[in-house]
NULUM-385915 format. One record per residue (C-alpha): x, y, z; residue in three letters. Coordinates in steps of 0.001 Angstrom, whole numbers, padded with zeros to 6 digits, always signed. Example, Ala and Ser with C-alpha at 12.3 -4.5 7.8 and 13.67 -1.06 7.14 Angstrom:
NULUM-385915
+012300-004500+007800Ala+013670-001060+007140Ser
***
This chain:
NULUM-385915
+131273+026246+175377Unk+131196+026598+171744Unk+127716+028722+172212Unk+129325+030995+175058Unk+132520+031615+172795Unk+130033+032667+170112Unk+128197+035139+172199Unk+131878+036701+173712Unk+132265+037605+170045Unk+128862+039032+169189Unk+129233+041024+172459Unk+133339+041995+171393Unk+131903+043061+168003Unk+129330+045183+169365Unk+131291+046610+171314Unk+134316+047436+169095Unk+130958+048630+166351Unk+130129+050773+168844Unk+133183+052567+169851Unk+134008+053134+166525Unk+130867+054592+166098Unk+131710+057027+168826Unk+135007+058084+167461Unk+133169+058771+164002Unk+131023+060680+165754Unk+133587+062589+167589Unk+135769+063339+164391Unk+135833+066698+163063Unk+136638+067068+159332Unk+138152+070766+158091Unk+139755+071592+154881Unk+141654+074498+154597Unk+143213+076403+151899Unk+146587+077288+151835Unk+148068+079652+149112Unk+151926+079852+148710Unk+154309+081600+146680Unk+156731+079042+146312Unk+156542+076837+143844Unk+160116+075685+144107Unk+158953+074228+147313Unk+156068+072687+146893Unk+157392+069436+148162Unk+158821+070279+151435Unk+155753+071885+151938Unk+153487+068862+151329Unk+155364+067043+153480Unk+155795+069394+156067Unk+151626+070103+155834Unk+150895+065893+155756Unk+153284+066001+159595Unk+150428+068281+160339Unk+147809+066263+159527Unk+149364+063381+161108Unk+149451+065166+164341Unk+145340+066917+164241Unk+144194+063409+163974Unk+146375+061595+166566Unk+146281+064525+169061Unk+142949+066578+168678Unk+140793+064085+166717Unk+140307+066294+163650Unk+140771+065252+159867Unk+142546+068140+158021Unk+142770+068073+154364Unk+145017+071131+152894Unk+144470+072257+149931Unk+147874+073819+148767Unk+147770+076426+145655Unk+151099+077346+144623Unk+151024+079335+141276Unk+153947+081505+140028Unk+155845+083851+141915Unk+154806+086313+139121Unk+151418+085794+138986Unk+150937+084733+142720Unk+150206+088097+143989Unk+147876+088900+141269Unk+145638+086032+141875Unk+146461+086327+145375Unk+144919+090071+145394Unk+141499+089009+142550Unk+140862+086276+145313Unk+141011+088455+148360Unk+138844+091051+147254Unk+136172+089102+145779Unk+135465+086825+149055Unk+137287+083640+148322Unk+140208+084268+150866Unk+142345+081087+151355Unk+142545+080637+154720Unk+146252+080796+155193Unk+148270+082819+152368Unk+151940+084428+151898Unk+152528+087864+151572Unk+155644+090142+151931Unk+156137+091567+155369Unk+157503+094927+154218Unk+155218+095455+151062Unk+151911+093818+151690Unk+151487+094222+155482Unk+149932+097891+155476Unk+147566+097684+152642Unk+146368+094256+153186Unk+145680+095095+157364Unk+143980+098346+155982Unk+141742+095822+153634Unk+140583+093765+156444Unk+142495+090857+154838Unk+144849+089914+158071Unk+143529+088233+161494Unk+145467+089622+164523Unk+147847+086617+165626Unk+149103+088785+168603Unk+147885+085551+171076Unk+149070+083105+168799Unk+152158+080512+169800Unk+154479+081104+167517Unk+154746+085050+168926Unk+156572+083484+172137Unk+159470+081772+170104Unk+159891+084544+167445Unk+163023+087016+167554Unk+161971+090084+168852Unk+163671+092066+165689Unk+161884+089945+163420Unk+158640+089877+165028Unk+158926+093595+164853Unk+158614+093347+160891Unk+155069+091496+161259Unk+153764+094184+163614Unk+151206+096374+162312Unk+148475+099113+164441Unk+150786+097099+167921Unk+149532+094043+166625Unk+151139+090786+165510Unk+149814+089750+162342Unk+152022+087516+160310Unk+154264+084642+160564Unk+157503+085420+159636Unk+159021+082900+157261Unk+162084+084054+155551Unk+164203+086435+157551Unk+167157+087536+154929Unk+170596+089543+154813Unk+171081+089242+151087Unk+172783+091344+148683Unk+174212+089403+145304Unk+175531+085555+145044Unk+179106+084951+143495Unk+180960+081800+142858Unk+183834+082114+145304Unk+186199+079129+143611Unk+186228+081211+140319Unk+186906+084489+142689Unk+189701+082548+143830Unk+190691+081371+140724Unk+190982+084871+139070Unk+192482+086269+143044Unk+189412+088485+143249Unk+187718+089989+146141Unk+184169+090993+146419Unk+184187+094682+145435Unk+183192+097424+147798Unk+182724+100053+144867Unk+181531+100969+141267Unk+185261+101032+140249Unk+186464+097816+141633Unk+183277+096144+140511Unk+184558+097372+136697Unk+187866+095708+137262Unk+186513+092707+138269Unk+184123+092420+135386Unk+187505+093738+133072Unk+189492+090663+134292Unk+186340+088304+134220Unk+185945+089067+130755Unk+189431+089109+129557Unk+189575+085060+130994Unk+186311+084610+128789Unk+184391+084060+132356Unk+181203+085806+131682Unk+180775+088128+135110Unk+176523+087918+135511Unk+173733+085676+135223Unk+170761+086603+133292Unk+167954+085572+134276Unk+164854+087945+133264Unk+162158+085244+131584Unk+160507+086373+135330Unk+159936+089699+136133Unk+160621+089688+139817Unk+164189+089154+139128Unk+165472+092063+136822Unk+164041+094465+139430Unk+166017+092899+142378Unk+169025+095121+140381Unk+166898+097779+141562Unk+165802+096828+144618Unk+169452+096594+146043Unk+171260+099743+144174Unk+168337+101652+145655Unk+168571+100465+148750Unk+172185+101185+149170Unk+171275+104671+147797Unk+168411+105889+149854Unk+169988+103943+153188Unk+173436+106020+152708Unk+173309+109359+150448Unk+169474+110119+149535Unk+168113+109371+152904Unk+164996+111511+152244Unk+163948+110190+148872Unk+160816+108071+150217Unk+159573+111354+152050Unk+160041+112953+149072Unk+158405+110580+146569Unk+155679+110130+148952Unk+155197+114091+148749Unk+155333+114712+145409Unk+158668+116443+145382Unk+161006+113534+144317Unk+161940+111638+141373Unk+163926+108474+140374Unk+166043+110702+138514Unk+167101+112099+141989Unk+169169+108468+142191Unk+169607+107598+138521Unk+173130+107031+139499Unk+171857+103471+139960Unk+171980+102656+136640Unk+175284+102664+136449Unk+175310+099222+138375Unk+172535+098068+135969Unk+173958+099244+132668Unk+177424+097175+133939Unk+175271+094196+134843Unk+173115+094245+131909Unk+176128+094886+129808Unk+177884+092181+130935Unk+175777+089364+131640Unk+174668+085800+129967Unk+172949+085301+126683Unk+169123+084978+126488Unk+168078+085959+129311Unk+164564+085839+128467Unk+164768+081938+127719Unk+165894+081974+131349Unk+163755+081967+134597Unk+164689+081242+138120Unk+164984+077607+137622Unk+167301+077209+134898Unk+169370+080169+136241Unk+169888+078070+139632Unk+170817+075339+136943Unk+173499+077992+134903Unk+174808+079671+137652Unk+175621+076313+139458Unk+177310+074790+136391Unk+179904+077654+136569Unk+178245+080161+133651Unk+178541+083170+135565Unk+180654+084309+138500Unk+177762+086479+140029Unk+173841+086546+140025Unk+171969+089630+141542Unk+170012+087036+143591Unk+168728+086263+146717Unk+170341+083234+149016Unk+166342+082350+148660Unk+167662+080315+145808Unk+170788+078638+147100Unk+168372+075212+147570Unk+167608+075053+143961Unk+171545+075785+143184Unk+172859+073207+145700Unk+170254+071010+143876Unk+172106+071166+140935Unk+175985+070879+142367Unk+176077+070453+145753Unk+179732+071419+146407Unk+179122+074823+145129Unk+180866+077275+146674Unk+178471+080284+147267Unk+179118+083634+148527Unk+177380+086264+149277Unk+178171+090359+149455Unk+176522+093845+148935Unk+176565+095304+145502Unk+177950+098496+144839Unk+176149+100888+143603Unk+178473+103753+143562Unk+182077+105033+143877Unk+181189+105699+147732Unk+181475+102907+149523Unk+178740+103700+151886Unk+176462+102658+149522Unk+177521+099293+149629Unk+175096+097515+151752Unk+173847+094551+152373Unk+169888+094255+152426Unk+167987+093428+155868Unk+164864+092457+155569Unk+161811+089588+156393Unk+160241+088665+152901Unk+157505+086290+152980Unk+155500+085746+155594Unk+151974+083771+156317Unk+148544+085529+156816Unk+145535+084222+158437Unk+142138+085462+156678Unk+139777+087071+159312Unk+136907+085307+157597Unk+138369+081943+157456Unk+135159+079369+158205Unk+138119+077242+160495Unk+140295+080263+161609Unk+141331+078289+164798Unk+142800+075258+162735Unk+144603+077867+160460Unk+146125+079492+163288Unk+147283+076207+164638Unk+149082+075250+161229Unk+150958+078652+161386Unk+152016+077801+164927Unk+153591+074444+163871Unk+155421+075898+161355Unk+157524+077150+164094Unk+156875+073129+165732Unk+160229+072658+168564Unk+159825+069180+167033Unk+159920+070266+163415Unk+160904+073187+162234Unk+164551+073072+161991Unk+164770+070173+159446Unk+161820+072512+157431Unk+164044+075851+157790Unk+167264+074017+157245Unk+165879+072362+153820Unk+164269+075216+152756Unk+168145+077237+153579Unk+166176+079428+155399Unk+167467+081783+158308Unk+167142+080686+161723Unk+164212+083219+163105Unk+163236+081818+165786Unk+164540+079960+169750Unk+163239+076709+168712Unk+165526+076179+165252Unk+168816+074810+166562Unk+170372+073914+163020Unk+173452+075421+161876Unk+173746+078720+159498Unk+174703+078464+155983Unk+178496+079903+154881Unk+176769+082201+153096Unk+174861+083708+155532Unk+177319+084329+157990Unk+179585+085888+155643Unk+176293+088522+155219Unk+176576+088815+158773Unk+179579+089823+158680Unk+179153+092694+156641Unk+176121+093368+159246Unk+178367+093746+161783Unk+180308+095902+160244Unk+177508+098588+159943Unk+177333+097788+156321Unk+173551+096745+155997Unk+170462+098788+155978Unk+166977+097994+156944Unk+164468+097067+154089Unk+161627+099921+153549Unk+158328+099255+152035Unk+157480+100777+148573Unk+153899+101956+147366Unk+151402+098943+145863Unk+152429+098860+142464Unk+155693+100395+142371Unk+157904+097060+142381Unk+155690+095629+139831Unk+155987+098730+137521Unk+159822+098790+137926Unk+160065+095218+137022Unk+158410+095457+133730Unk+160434+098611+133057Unk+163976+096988+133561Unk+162751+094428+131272Unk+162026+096717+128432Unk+165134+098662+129799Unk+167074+095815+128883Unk+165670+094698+125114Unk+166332+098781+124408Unk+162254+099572+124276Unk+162782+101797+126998Unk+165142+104944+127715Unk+166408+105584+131150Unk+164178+108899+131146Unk+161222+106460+130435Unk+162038+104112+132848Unk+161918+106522+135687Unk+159335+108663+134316Unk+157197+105223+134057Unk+158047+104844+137731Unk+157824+107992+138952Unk+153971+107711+137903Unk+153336+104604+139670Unk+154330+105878+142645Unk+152418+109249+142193Unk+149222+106516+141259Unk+149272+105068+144555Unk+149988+107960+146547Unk+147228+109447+144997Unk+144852+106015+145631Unk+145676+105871+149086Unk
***
């Protein structure tokens, strides 16, 4: 008996040997790399990436290791951009619908996604802004209405109302100041954010009274100066805005602006997450900034921001187009989207909107918003490290647009 019982096991250990054996054998082992612009959530993203791993190697047998790069969001593009063009293409990267799209399909730098799953659950609107040549060829990841944040309990405090003009948007800073509440956050240590001033006063500008201003840049005939009336927005904010500002990136002006230092920040809801962080009772609002004495120009910005890219050359392109699919996962996605404050984008995220985003909407559907429009490579950079220097007093306003004016012309002419 004892002999038999010995020989079950040899034969049960063989066997179990040799099955695992087979599974080895049947494993499949990819790494990918991913490369993200958002370093403020590099957690959620781990996470969110290790559920995918989870799943490969329960489901399809595969052992994925990601690889998740996550520099800067000032120096992301830039290394983004060296590594694309010098054949070491991560296989899944963000890029900016609206800005990046054209050049980077142009490059050869974007796989066509049209067949992927995600394109079946995806709003048709916001699909439309990852379309390029009739094909699909992004993932959408933030769709935003976003226009400036403001504290609404010191509003209330001080009976204000978001202004709809230049004027009113005096008289609040005027009674803001004279209750020693300083009106704006300053946050310019990063260059991205100073030129989101410009970003929305031209937006307003070009979507309302200079509707032919990109035709005319792009033809040579136009100028900055044709909408320098935009300063006037800046010049208030700058003006009237928070002490060193260069000691103060995106992080610590979540930190300030939650802690009451400023009633407004020209800033997207993209950073309501690391404000909430801070003092989660805030009480955030959102509106359009005006720009102007016309209240036409008062819009709120429409527009899908970052998306994520598949690279045509990827060694395991049909493993990186299955982790952009479950970043739209039925199973998943809405607790990623709703930590992330993200907009809903999509029929398979059934969490509930954000105050501040349905007071955007609002505004939206009141014909007050415009749809974003894509600048030339280089121009959003240039204007960013202008309205820093704009601000410290190196540079005039003549400089500033003359400075963009040429970046423009320079990638007209490099097209």
């Amino acid at each position: 008996m004892k002999k038999l019982f010995i020989l079950m096991s040899v034969l049960v250990s063989v066997f179990v040997i040799t099955g695992c054996e087979n599974n080895e054998d049947d494993l499949r082992e990819v790494e990918l790399d991913v490369f993200m612009s958002f370093p403020r959530f590099q957690e959620q993203f781990e996470d969110y990436f290790e559920l995918f791993e989870q799943k490969m190697l329960e489901e399809e047998n595969i052992i994925v290791k990601i690889n998740l790069e996550m520099p800067s969001s000032d120096t992301a593009q830039q290394l983004l951009q060296a590594r694309l063009s010098s054949d070491d293409a991560p296989d899944v990267y963000t890029l900016h619908a609206i800005a990046d799209i054209p050049d980077y399909y142009e490059a050869g730098y974007l796989a066509d996604l049209s067949d992927a799953e995600f394109t079946n659950s995806v709003y048709d609107s916001v699909l439309e802004s990852v379309t390029y040549d009739g094909k699909i060829v992004a993932l959408p990841l933030e769709s935003l209405a976003w226009g400036y944040l403001y504290n609404k309990d010191i509003f209330a405090q001080y009976n204000l109302t978001p202004p709809q003009t230049l004027s009113e948007m005096e008289e609040v800073v005027n009674t803001l100041n004279a209750n020693d509440q300083t009106p704006f956050l300053l946050a310019f240590q990063e260059s991205w954010i100073p030129q989101l001033l410009m970003a929305l006063s031209l937006g307003g500008m070009i979507n309302s009274e200079e509707p032919n201003f990109i035709e005319n840049m792009n033809s040579g005939t136009g100028s900055y100066a044709d909408i320098d009336e935009v300063f006037g927005i800046i010049d208030l904010i700058m003006e009237n805005g928070t002490e060193r500002a260069f000691e103060t990136g995106g992080a610590a002006g979540s930190a300030d602006f939650a802690n009451g230092e400023a009633a407004m920040w020209v800033q997207g809801p993209w950073m309501s997450g690391s404000i909430l962080d801070v003092n989660p009772d805030m009480n955030i609002g959102l509106a359009p900034l005006p720009v102007t004495n016309n209240p036409d120009t008062t819009m709120i910005n429409l527009s899908t921001s970052t998306s994520l890219g598949v690279s045509p050359t990827s060694e395991n392109k049909d493993i990186a187009i299955k982790l952009v699919n479950f970043i739209l996962d039925a199973e998943h996605s809405s607790d990623l989207f709703a930590e992330l404050k993200f907009n809903p984008l999509s029929s398979v995220h059934t969490y509930d909107t954000f105050p501040w985003v349905d007071e955007a909407m609002a505004y939206v559907a009141q014909g007050k918003a415009y749809l974003e429009k894509g600048l030339p490579n280089g121009v959003t950079d240039e204007t960013a490290l202008m309205l820093q220097e704009y601000y410290l007093g190196d540079k005039t306003k003549q400089q500033v647009i003359d400075a963009i004016d040429a970046a423009w012309q320079s990638a007209i002419d490099n097209q």
